[in-house]
C-alpha positions as CSV (number, residue, x, y, z in Angstrom):
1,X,-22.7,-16.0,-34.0
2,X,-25.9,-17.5,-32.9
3,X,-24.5,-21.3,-32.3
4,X,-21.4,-19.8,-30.4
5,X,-24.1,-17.9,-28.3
6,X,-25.9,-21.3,-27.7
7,X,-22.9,-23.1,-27.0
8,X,-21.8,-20.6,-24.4
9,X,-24.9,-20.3,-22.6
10,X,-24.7,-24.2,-22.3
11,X,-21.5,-23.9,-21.0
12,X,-22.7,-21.3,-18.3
13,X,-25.7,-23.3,-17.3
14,X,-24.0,-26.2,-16.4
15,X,-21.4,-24.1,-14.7
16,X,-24.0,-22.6,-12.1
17,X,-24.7,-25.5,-10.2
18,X,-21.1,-26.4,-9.9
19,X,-20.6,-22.6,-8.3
20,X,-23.5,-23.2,-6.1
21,X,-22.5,-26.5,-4.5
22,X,-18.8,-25.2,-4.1
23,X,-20.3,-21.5,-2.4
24,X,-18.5,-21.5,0.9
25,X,-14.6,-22.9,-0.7
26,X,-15.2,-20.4,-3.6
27,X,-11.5,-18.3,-4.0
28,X,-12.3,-15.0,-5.8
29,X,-10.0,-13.5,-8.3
30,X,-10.1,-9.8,-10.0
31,X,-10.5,-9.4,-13.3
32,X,-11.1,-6.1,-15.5
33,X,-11.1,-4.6,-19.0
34,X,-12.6,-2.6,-21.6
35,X,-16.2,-3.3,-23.7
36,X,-15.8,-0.6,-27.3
37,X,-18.4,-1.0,-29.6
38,X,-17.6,-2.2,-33.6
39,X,-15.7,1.9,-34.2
40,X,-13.3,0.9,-30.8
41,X,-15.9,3.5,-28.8
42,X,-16.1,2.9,-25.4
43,X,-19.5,1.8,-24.4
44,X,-21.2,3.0,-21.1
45,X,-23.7,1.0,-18.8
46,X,-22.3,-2.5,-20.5
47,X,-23.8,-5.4,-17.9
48,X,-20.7,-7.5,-16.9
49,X,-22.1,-11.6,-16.0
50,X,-19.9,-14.0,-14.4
51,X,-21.3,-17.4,-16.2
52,X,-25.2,-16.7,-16.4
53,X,-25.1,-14.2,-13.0
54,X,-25.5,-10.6,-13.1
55,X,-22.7,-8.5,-11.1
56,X,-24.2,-5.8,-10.7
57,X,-21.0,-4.6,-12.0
58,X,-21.2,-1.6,-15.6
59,X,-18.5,-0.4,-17.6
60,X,-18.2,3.5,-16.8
61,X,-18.0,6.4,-19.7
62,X,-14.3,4.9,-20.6
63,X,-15.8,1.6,-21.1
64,X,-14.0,0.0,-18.2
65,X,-14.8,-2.2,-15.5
66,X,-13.4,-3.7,-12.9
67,X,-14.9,-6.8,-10.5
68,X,-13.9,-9.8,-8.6
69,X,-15.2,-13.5,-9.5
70,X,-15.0,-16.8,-8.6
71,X,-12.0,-18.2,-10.1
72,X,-14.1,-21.3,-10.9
73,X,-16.2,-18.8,-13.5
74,X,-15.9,-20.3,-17.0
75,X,-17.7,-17.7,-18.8
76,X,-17.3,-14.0,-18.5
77,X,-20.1,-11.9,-20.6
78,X,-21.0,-8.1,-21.1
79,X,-24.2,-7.0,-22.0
80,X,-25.9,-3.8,-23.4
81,X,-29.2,-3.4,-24.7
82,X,-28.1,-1.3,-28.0
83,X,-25.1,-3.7,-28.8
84,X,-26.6,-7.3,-27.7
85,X,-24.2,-9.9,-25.5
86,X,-20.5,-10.8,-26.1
87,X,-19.1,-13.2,-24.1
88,X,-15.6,-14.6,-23.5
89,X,-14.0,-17.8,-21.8
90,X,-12.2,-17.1,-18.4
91,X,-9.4,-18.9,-17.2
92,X,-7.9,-16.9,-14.7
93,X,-6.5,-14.0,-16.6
94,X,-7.0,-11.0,-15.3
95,X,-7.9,-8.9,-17.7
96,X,-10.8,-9.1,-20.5
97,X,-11.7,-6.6,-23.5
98,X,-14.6,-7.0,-25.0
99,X,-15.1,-5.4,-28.9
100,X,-18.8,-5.7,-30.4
101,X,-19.0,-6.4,-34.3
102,X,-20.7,-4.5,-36.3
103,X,-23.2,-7.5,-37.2
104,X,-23.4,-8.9,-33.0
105,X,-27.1,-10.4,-32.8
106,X,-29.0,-7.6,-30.8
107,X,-30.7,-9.4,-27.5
108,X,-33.1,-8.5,-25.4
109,X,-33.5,-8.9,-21.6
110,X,-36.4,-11.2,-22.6
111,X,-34.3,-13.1,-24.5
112,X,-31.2,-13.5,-22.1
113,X,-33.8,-15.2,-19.2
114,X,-35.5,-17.4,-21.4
115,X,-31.5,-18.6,-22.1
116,X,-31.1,-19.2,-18.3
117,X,-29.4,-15.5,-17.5
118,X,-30.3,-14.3,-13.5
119,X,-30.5,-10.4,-13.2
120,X,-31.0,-11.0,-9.0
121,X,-27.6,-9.3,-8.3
122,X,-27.9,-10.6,-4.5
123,X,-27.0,-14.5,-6.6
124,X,-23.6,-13.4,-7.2
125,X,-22.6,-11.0,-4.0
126,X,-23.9,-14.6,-2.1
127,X,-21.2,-16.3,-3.8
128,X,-17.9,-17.3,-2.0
129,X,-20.2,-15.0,1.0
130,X,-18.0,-16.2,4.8
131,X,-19.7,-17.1,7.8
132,X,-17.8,-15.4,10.4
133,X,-19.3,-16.6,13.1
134,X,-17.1,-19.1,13.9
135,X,-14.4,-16.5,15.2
136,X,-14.7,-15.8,18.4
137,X,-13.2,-12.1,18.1
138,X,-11.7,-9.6,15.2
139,X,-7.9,-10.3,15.9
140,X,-8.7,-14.3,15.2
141,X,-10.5,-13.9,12.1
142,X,-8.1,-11.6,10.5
143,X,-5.2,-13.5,11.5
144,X,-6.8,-16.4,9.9
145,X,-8.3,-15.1,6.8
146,X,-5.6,-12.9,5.5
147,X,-1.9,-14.3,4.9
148,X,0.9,-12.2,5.4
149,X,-0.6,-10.1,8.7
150,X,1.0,-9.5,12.0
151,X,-1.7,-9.8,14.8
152,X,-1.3,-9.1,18.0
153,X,-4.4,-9.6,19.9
154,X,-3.3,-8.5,23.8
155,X,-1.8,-5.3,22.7
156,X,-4.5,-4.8,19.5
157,X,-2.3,-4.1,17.3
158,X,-2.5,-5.8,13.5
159,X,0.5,-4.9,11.0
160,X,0.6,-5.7,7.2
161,X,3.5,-7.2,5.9
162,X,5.3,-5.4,3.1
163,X,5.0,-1.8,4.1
164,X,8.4,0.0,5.1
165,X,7.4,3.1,7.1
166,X,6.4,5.3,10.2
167,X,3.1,4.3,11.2
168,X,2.3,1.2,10.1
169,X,-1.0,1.1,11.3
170,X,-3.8,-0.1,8.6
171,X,-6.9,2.1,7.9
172,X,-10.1,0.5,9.2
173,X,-13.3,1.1,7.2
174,X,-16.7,-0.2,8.7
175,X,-19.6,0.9,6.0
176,X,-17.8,3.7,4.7
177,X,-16.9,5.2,7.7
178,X,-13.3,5.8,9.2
179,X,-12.6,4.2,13.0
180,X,-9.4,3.9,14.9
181,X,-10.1,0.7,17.0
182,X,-11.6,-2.6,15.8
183,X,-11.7,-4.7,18.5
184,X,-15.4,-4.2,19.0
185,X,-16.4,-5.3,15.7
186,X,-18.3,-8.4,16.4
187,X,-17.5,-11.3,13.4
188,X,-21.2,-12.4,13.4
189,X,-22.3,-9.0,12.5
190,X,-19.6,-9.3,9.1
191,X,-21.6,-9.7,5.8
192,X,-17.9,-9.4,4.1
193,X,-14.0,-8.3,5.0
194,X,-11.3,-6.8,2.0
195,X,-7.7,-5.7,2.5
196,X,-5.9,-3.6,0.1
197,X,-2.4,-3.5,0.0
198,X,0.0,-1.6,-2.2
199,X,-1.4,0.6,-5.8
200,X,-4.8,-0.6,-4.5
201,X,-4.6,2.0,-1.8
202,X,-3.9,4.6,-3.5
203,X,-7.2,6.3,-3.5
204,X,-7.1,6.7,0.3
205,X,-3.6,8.4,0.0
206,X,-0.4,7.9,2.6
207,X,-2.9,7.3,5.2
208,X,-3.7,3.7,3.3
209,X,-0.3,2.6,2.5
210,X,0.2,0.7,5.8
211,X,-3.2,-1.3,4.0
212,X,-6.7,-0.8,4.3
213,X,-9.6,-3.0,5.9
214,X,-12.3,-2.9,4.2
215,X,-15.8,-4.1,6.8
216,X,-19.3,-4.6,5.2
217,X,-21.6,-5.4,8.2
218,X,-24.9,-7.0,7.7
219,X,-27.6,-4.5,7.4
């Protein structure tokens, strides 16, 4: 167990520099799963790492998480201070479970820095991070950054492709707050943009189906 741990931790720290140089062409994929301890319990608070970078991503009381990651990650790890580190090789799936042995070498935060690990979550949100300045205006950046979207800039209007409906007007979310017009969000003020589009709206109910944009300003 020890040598695969040393092995993998190679693995990751020559993986970080490659992540780093490539930041602003970085594609992200999603990826989730389950972390049970050695009984198949699920364990809470587990510490998901893409390579040797905290998420800032834990598994909830079902043992599940759920994150998005570079898809140039080689190494996807969960950590958890009663049940030590397990780590597994990522290529592109999108799902990982994670089951700790009854024998896994217990580790301690300590341990995983001296071994290279970074607990600054603000490393890994600054990965595959957009500058948006270079859009001149909402409607242009969405139409260029998200395939598959009808944008109309003189009449304002932006359509998802895919939805059969009555209104097929997406929900706009700046910061957690509902607004009905976008066209005054400034693309220099945009620390990050997400759409969702089919089952992943499904927590904001009919109102989402049309597809929901998702605005994180800079604060």
């Amino acid at each position: 167990m020890k040598n695969r741990f040393l092995t993998i931790t190679l693995i990751m720290s020559l993986a970080l520099p490659s992540l780093q140089a490539q930041n602003s062409n970085i594609k992200m994929g999603k990826i989730s799963g389950t972390v049970t301890d050695a009984q198949g319990m699920p364990i809470l608070k587990g510490q998901i790492f893409a390579d040797s970078l905290i998420t800032g991503i834990r598994t909830n009381k079902k043992g599940v998480y759920k994150l998005r990651i570079p898809i140039e990650t080689d190494i996807v790890s969960v950590y958890s201070e009663q049940h030590g580190l397990q780590s597994e090789v990522y290529d592109g799936q999108k799902e990982i479970n994670f089951k700790f042995s009854k024998n896994n070498v217990i580790l301690k935060k300590s341990d995983l820095l001296k071994f290279g690990y970074i607990f600054d979550q603000e490393v890994f949100r600054s990965i595959g991070r957009k500058d948006y300045a270079v859009y001149q205006n909402i409607y242009q950046l969405i139409k260029q950054e998200f395939a598959g979207v009808i944008v109309n800039e003189r009449s304002g209007t932006i359509i998802v492709r895919g939805y059969i409906g009555g209104d097929q007007t997406p929900l706009f979310i700046v910061d957690g707050s509902y607004i009905s017009n976008v066209g005054s969000i400034n693309p220099i003020e945009l620390k990050s943009v997400e759409l969702l589009k089919g089952a992943d709206t499904a927590i904001y109910g009919a109102r989402g189906a049309p597809g929901v944009f998702i605005f994180t300003t800079k604060k």
